[in-house]
C-alpha positions in Angstrom: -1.0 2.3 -7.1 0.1 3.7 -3.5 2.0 6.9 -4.7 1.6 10.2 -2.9 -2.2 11.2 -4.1 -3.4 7.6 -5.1 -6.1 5.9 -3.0 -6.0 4.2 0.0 -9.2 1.3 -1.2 -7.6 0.0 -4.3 -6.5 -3.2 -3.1 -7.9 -6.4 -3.0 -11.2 -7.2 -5.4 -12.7 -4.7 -7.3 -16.5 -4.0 -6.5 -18.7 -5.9 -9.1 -16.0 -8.7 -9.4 -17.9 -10.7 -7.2 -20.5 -13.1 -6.8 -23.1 -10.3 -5.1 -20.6 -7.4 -6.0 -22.5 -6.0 -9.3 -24.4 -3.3 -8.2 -27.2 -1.8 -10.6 -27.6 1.7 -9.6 -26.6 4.6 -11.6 -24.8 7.7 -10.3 -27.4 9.1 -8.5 -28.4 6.3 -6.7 -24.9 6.4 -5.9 -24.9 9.7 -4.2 -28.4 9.2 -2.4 -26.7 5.9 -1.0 -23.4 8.1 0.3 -25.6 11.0 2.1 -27.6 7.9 3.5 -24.4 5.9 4.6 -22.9 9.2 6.1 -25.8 9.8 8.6 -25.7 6.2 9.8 -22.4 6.7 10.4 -22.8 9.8 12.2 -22.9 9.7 16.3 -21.5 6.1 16.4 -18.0 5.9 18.1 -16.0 4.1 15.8 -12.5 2.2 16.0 -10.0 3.3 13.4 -10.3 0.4 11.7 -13.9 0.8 11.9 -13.8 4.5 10.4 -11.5 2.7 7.4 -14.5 0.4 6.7 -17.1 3.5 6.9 -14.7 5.6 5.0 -14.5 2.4 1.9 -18.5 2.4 1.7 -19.4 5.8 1.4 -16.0 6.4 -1.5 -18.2 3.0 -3.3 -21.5 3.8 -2.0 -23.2 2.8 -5.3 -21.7 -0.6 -4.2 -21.9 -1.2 -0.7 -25.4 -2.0 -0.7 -24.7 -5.4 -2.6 -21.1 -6.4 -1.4 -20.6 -9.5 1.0 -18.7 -9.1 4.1 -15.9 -10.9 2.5 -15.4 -8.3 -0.7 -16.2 -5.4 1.9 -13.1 -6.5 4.3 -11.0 -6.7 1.2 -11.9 -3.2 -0.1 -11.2 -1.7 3.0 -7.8 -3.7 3.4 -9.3 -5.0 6.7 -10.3 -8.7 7.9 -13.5 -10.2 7.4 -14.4 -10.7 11.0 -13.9 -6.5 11.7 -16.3 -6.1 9.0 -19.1 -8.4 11.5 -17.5 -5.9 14.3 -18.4 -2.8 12.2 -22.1 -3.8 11.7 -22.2 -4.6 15.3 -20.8 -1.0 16.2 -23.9 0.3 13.9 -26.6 -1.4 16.0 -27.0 -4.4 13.4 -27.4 -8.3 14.3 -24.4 -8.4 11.9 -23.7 -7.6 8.3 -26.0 -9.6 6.9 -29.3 -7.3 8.4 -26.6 -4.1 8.1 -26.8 -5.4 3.7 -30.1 -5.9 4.1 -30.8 -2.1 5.7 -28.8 -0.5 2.8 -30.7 -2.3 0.0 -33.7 -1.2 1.7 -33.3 2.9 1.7 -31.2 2.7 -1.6 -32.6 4.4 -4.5 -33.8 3.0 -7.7 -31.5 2.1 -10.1 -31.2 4.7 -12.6 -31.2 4.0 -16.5 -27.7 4.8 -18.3 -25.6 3.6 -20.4 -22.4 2.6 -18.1 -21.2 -0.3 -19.8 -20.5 2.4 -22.8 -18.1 4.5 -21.0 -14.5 3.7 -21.2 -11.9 4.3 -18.1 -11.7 8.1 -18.9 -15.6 8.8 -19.2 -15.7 6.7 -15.6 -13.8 9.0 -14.1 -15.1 12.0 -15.4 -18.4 10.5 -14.0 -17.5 9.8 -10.8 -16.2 13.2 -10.1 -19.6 14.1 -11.6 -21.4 12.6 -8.6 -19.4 13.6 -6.4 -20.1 17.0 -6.7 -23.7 16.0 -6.5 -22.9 14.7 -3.7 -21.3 17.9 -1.8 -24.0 19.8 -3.8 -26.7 17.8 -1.3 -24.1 18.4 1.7 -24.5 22.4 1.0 -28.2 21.9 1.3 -27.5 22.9 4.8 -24.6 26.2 4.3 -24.8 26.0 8.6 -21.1 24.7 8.3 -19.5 26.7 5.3 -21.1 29.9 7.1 -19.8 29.1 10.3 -16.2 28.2 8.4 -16.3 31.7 7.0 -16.7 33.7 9.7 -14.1 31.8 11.5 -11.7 32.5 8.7 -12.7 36.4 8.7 -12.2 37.2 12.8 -8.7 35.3 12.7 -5.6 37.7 12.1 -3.1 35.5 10.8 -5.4 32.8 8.9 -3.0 30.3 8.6 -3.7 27.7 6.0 -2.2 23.9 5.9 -2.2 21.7 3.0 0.5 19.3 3.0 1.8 16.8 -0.3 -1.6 16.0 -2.4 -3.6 18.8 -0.7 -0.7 21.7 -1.3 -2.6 22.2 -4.4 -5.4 23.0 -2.7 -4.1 24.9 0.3 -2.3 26.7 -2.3 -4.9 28.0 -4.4 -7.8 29.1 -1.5 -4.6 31.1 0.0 -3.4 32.6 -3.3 -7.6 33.9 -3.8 -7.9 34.6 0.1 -5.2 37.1 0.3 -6.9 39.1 -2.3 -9.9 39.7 0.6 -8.4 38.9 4.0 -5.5 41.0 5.6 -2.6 38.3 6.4 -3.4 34.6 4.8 -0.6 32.3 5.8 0.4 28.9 3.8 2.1 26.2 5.7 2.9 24.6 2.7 6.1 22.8 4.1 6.3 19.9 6.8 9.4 19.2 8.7 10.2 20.4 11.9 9.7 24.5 10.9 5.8 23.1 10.9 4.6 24.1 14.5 7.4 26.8 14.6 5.1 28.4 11.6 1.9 27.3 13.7 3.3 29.1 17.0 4.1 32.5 14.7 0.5 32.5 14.0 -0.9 32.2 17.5 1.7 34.5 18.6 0.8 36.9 16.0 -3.0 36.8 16.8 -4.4 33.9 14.6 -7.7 32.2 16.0 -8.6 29.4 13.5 -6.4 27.3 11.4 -7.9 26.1 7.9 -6.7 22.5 6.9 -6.9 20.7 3.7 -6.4 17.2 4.0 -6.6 14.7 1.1 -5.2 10.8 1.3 -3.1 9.2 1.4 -2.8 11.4 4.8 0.6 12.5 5.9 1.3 11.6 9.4 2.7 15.5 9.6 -0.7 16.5 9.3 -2.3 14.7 11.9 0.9 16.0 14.1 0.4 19.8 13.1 -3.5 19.8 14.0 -3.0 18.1 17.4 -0.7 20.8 17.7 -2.6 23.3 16.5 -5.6 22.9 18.7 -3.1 22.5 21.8 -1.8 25.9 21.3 -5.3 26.8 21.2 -6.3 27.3 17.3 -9.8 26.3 16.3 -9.4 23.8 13.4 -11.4 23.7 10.1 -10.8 21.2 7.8 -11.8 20.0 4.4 -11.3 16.6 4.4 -12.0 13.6 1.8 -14.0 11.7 4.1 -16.0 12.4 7.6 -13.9 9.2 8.8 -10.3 10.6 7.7 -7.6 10.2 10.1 -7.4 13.8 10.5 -11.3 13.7 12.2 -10.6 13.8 15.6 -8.2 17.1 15.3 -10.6 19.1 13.9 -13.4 21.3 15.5 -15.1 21.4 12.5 -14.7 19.4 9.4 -16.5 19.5 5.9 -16.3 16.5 3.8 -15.4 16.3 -0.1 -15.0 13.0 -1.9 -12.2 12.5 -4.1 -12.2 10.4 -7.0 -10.3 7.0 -7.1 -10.8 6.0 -11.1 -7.7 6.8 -11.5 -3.8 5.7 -11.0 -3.6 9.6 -9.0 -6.8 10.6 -7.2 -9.0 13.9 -8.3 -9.7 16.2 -6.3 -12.7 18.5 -7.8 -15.3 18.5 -4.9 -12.4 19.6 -2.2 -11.7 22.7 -4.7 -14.9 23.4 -5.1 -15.6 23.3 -1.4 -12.4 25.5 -1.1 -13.8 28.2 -3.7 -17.3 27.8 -1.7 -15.1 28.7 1.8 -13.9 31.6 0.3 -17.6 32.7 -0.6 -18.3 32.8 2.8 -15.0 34.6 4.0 -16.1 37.4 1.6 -19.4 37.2 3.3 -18.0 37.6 6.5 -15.0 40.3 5.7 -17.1 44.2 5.4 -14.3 45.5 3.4 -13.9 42.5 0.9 -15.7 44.1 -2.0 -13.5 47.3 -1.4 -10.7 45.2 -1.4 -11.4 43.5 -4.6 -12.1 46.6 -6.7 -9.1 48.0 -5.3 -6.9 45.0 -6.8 -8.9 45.0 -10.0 -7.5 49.3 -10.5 -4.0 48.8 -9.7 -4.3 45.3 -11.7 -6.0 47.8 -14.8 -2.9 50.2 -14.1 -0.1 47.9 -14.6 -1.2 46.3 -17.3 -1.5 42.9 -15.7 -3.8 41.0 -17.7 -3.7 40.5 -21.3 -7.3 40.1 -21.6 
């Protein structure tokens, strides 16, 4: 399935179909594998296809540690000899001793009853760990703080989130403009894109906020380069550190989505959003104010049924 919101690693053999490609860890052996993957990855300078690779292990991370080279390169839609390449880039003799790293710092398998669950219950699961996962990525709120106080100094906050992350972009504007003066959704692509972005600077916006979930609209990767041109700091919540959109942002805070399905979820990115605004309101003195002044004038008219 390659429909707007579907995901980009579906092709070619499943994990576990293979020879080597059955991997007995549980979910949490899944997500330890993911935070480990994500650091290795961290401070290497990688090729786009290369980031595509990076990106396919940590969305399968409770696999990687026991797929061959040749399932890998399928997976990640690449050729087997990039895969060699890849391990290269990571310091390895090649992916052989890369394997053999991974199955060394992976967890223990964890007892449960997989084989029981049926397509629906997988998914459910896998959206399961990964909000495990972000949970162990907030272990360190550096980042989310920093996002928040970004968000509260800039007068328009503009906020992009473009075909499967509208949603998303959608919903941490609709809950932002409750605290913050002048939120901004650039809901729309087309060419009234950076027309929207230059009304912002011109209006006194410092940071732009991004959502940014595959498959990845070129539009988006156009608007941030744009963006940080005219001399916006960029924030993004992305599915992956490796996403295209990576090199356009100043600051990005990764969110898995889930793949078990023909549409990909997206519960660790709204999460993540609802955890941005947190810090906003953090950040803003007169959010509090703000919100208890909403809640009257909501009591007055009658707003809510409940």
């Amino acid at each position: 399935m390659s429909g707007d919101g579907g995901g980009e690693d579906r092709g070619g053999t499943a994990a576990g179909t293979g020879t080597e490609g059955a991997s007995p860890a549980g979910p949490g052996a899944a997500t330890g594998t993911a935070a480990r993957l994500q650091k290795l990855f961290e401070g290497h300078r990688l090729t786009p296809t290369q980031r595509r690779i990076a990106h396919c292990m940590v969305r399968r991370a409770g696999d990687a540690p026991f797929l061959s080279s040749v399932e890998l390169a399928e997976l990640a839609g690449v050729s087997q000899p990039s895969v060699t390449r890849f391990a290269v880039a990571l310091g390895f003799d090649g992916y052989p001793a890369l394997r053999k790293h991974l199955r060394e710092v992976a967890p223990a398998p964890a007892a449960r009853g997989a084989d029981t669950y049926n397509e629906y219950q997988q998914a459910v699961q896998a959206e399961i760990d990964n909000l495990r996962h972000l949970a162990a990525v907030l272990a360190d709120p550096g980042p989310v703080v920093r996002a928040g106080r970004l968000f509260a100094a800039s007068r328009p906050l503009p906020v992009l989130g473009l075909r499967a992350a509208s949603a998303q972009a959608a919903g941490f504007a609709y809950f932002a403009r409750k605290v913050h003066p002048d939120v901004r959704l650039l809901d729309e692509g087309g060419t009234m894109l950076t027309d929207r972005v230059d009304a912002a600077v011109r209006a006194g916006a410092s940071t732009l906020l991004c959502f940014a979930l595959p498959r990845h609209p070129r539009e988006v990767v156009d608007a941030l380069e744009y963006a940080r041109a005219a001399g916006l700091t960029v924030v993004t919540v992305a599915d992956s550190a490796f996403a295209p959109v990576a090199r356009h942002t100043d600051l990005l805070l990764p969110a898995a989505v889930g793949t078990g399905l023909a549409f990909d979820t997206a519960c660790a990115p709204m999460l993540l959003g609802r955890v941005l605004l947190e810090a906003m309101c953090d950040a803003l003195p007169d959010a509090q104010a703000r919100l208890e002044e909403f809640d009257a004038k909501a009591a007055e008219r009658g707003l809510f049924v409940e």
